[in-house]
C-alpha positions in Angstrom: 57.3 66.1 126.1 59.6 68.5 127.0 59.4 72.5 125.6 61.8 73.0 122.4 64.6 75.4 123.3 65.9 78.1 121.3 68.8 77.4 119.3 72.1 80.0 118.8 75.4 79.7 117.6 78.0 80.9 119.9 81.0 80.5 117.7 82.7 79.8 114.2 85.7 79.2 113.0 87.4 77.9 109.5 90.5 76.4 108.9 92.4 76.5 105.1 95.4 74.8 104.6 98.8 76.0 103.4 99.2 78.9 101.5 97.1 80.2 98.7 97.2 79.3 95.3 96.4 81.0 92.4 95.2 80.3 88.6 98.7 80.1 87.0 99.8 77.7 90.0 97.1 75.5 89.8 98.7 72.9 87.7 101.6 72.8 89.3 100.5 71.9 92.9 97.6 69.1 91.0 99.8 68.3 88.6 99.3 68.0 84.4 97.1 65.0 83.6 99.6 63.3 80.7 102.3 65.6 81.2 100.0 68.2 79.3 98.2 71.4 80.1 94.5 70.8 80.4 92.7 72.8 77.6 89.4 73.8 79.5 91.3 75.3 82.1 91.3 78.5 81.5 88.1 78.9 80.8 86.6 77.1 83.4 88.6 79.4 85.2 86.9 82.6 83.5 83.7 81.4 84.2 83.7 80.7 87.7 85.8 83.6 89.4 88.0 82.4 91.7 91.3 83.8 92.0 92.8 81.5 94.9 91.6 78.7 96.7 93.5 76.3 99.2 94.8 73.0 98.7 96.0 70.2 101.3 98.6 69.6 99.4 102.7 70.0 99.4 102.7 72.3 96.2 106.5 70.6 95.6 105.5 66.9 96.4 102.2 67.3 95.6 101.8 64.8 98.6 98.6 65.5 101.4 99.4 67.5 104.0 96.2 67.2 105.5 93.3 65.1 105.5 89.7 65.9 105.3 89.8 64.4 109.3 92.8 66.6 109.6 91.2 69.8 108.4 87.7 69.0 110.6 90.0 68.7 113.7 91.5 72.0 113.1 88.3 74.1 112.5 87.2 72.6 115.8 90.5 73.5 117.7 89.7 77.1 116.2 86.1 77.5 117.8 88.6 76.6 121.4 90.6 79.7 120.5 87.7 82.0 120.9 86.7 79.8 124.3 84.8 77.1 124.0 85.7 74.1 125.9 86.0 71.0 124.6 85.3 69.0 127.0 81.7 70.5 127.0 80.7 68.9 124.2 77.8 66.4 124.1 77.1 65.9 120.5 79.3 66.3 117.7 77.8 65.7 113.9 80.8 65.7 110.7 79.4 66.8 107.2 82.1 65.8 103.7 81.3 64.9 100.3 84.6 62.7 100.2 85.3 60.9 103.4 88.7 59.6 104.2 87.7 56.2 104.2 84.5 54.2 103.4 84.0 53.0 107.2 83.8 53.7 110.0 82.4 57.3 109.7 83.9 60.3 109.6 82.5 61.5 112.6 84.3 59.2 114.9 87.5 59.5 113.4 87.4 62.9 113.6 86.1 62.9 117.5 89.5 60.1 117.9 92.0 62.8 116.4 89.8 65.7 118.6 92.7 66.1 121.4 90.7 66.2 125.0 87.1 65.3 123.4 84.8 63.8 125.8 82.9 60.5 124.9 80.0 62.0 123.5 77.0 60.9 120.7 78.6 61.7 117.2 76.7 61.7 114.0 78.0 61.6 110.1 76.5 63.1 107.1 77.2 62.1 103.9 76.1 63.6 100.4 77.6 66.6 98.4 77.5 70.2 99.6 74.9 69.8 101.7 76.5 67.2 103.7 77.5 70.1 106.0 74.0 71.8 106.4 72.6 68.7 107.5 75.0 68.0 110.2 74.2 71.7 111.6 70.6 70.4 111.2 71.1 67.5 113.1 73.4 69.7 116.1 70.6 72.1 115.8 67.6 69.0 116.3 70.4 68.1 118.9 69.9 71.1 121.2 66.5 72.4 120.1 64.9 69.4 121.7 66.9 69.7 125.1 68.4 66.2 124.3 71.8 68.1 124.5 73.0 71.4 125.8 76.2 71.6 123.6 76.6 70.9 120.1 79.4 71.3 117.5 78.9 70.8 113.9 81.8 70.6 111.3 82.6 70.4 107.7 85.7 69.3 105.8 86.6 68.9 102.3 89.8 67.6 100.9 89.0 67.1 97.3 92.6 67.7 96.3 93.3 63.9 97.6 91.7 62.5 94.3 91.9 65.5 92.2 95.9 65.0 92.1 97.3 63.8 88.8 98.3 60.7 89.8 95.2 59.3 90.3 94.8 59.4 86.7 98.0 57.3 85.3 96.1 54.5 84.7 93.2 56.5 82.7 96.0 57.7 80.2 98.3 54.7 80.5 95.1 53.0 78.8 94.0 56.1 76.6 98.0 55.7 75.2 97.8 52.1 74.3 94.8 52.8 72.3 96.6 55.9 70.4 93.7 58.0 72.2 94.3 61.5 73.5 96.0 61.3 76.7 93.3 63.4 78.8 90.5 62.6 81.3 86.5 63.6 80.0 85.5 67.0 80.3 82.9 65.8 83.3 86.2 64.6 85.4 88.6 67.5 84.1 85.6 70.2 84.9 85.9 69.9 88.6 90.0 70.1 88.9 89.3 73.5 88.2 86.3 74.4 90.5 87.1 72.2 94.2 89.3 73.1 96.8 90.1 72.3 100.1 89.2 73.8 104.0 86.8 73.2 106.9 84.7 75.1 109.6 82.8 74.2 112.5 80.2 76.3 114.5 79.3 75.8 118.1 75.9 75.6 119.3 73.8 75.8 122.8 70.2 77.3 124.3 72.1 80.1 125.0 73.5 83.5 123.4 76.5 84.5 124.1 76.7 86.9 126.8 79.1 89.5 125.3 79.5 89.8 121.5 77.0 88.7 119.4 75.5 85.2 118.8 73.1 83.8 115.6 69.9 82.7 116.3 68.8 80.1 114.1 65.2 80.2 113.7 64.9 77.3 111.2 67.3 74.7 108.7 65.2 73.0 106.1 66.5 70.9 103.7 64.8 68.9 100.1 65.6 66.5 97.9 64.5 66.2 94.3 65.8 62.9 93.6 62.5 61.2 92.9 62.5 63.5 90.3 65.7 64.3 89.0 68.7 61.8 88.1 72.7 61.6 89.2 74.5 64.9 88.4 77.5 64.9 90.9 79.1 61.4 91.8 81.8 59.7 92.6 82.5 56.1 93.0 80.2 55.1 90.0 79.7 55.6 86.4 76.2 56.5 84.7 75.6 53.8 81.9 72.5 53.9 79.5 71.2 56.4 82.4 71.5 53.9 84.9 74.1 54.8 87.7 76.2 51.5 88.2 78.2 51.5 91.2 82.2 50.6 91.4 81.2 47.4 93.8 80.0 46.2 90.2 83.6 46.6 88.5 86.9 45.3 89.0 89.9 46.9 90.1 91.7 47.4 86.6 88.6 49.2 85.2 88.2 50.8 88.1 91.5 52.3 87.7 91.4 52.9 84.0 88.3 54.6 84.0 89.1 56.7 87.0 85.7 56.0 88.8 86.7 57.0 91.9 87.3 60.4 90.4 84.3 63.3 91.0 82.3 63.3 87.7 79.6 66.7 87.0 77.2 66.7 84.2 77.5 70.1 83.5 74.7 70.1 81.0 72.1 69.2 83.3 73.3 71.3 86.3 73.5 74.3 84.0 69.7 73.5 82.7 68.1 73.0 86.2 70.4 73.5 89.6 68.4 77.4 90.2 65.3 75.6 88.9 65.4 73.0 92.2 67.4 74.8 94.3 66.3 78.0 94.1 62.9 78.1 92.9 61.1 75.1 93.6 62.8 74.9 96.7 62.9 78.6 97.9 58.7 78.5 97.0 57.8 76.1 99.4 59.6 77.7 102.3 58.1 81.1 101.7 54.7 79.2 101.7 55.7 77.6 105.2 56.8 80.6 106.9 55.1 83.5 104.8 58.6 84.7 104.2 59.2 88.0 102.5 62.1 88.7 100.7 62.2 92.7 102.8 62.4 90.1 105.8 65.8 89.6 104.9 69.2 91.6 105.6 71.7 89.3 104.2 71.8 86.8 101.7 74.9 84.1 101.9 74.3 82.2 98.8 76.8 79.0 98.3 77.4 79.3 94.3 80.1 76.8 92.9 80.9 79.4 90.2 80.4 83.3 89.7 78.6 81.9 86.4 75.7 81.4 88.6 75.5 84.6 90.2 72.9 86.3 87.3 71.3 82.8 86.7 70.1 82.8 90.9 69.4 86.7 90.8 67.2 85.5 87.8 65.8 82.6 89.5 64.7 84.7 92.6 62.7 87.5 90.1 60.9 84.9 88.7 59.1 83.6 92.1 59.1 87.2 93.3 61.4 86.9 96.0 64.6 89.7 94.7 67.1 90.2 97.6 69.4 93.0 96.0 72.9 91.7 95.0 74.5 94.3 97.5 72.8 92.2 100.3 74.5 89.4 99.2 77.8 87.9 100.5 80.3 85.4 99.3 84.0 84.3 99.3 83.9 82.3 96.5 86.8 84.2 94.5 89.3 84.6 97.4 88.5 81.0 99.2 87.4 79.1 96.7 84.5 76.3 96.2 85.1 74.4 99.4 81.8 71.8 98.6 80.1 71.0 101.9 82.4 73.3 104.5 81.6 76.7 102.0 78.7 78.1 103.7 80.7 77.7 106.9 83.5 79.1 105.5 81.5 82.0 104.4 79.3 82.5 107.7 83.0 82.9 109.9 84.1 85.4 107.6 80.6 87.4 107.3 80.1 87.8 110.9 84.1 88.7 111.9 83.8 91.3 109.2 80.4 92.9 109.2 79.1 95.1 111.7 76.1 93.5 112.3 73.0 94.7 114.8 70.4 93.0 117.2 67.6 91.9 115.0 69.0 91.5 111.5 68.3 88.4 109.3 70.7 86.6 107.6 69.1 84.0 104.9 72.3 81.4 104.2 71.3 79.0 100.9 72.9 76.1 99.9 72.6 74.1 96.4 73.4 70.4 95.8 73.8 69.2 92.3 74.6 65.5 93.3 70.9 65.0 92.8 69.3 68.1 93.6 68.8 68.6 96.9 68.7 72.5 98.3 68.8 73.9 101.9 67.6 77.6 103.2 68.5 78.4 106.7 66.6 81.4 108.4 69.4 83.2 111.1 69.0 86.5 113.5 71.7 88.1 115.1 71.4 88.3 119.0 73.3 91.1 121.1 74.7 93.2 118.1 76.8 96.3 118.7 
């Protein structure tokens, strides 16, 4: 068996589309569902901080001007602009909560639109935020076991595509015919307000960088809790008497007129138990695997959907002990908005290109899932600091 090699990212890039948008513009580049202003908006807005976010979108048209492919491709392209070559990568692994299409994978279509990618081994991950830590797991397993010597990992999110108002004519079309109110459920009208769009992509070897700094990463662990915990973020299905029923099980027209391709979030039970999983259960049993202390750490990247959370994960981390002071902490939530799986990505390009960072410091990067609970901690160093 051959000796595991040490793992380090050499660079990162992110890629948002178009301009920014801001609260009072959201509606116009989505568009109003029934012609009318949605009434949670504003405070959804209020809760969850952000004051721009990207979309893939032609704010006029309101037609895509990039796909979730698109956007993967061009967070790759960005990690060439700071030198790494293409054509030496050997494994490539592609993280979204929404593909472009059901089949084939994401990661192959996004390695066919790659311009001069080599035929290499390419892995998808599917799932909801986490979908991007676990392809940087698997590019990480990739290199750590010397089955590869270079690795990129990438996440994309283009939730505008079904977030659009369009794609809920038919939901009102019925709602009118009934006399109903012509607006979607709160579960449905909820995440307009909180997604965006944007990718990044990190390149990894067994080797730091030999100017500038590089991240060591000394461990990725993921968890599920679904054997305990039921559906909470979903798409393509519908949860009936508790039971989630898939949209293979419905026909097209109530497909349509229920809007089940549409994201869905039970806020209820994410409010009641995403720090509960994600933080504390989760965060325990890695502090019991590696004796982790929380003076260990330098810098905390926390991926929060909403500033709403902030205090509740603060709380969460008092009550198992482990409090990493809030002025350790980064984010970009407010100014790049809730990009789902490509966030902590996101996040990580613009940390290390605007911190001073130092040989030695420990960056602790966390990652929730609400889909059905799942969490992910990864453990990183920084290598040849100024």
């Amino acid at each position: 068996m051959s000796r595991l090699q040490q793992v380090y990212i050499n660079h990162i890039a992110s890629f948002l589309p178009n301009q920014a948008v801001d609260n009072d513009q959201i509606e116009q580049v989505l568009g109003k569902i029934g012609d009318i202003p949605s009434r949670v908006r504003k405070m959804i807005l209020r809760s969850n901080g952000i004051k721009q976010r990207y979309y893939a979108l032609d704010p006029i048209t309101r037609q895509a001007t990039h796909t979730s492919t698109d956007l993967a491709v061009e967070a790759i392209k960005g990690l060439e602009q700071q030198g790494f070559l293409i054509q030496n990568m050997d494994f490539l692994a592609c993280g979204t909560s929404y593909p472009d299409q059901i089949l084939p994978g994401q990661g192959v279509m996004v390695q066919g639109l790659l311009p001069n990618a080599p035929a290499c081994e390419v892995i998808t991950t599917a799932g909801v935020c986490v979908a991007g830590m676990a392809a940087m797991k698997c590019a990480y397993q990739a290199i750590r076991t010397g089955e590869h010597q270079t690795a990129v990992a990438v996440a994309s999110e283009a939730a505008s595509a079904v977030m659009r108002s369009e794609n809920f004519q038919a939901e009102i079309a019925e709602k009118q015919l009934i006399n109903a109110k012509p607006e979607i459920g709160f579960s449905k009208d909820f995440l307009r307000w909180m997604l965006s769009d944007g990718a990044g992509a990190v390149a990894l070897s067994s080797s730091p960088n030999k100017t500038g700094i590089s991240l060591k990463i000394h461990w990725i662990e993921l968890i599920s809790y679904a054997n305990e915990m039921p559906v909470c973020m979903y798409a393509g299905g519908e949860v009936e008497q508790g039971r989630f029923v898939s949209w293979k099980g419905k026909d097209s027209q109530y497909r349509e007129q229920h809007s089940l391709m549409a994201i869905k979030q039970d806020v209820k039970l994410l409010n009641e138990h995403i720090v509960e999983y994600t933080v504390e259960k989760a965060l325990q049993r890695i502090i019991a695997k590696y004796q982790l202390t929380a003076d260990y750490i330098d810098y905390l990247l926390p991926h929060y959907s909403s500033h709403f959370f902030r205090d509740k994960l603060l709380a969460g981390l008092e009550r198992i002990n482990f409090v990493i002071p809030s002025q350790k902490w980064f984010t970009n939530l407010s100014h790049k908005g809730n990009t789902g799986s490509a966030s902590i990505y996101i996040m990580l390009e613009e940390f290390v290109r605007t911190h001073r960072l130092r040989a030695g410091q420990k960056i602790l990067c966390y990652v929730p899932e609400s889909g059905r609970f799942s969490s992910c901690f990864m453990l990183l160093e920084v290598v040849n600091g100024d």
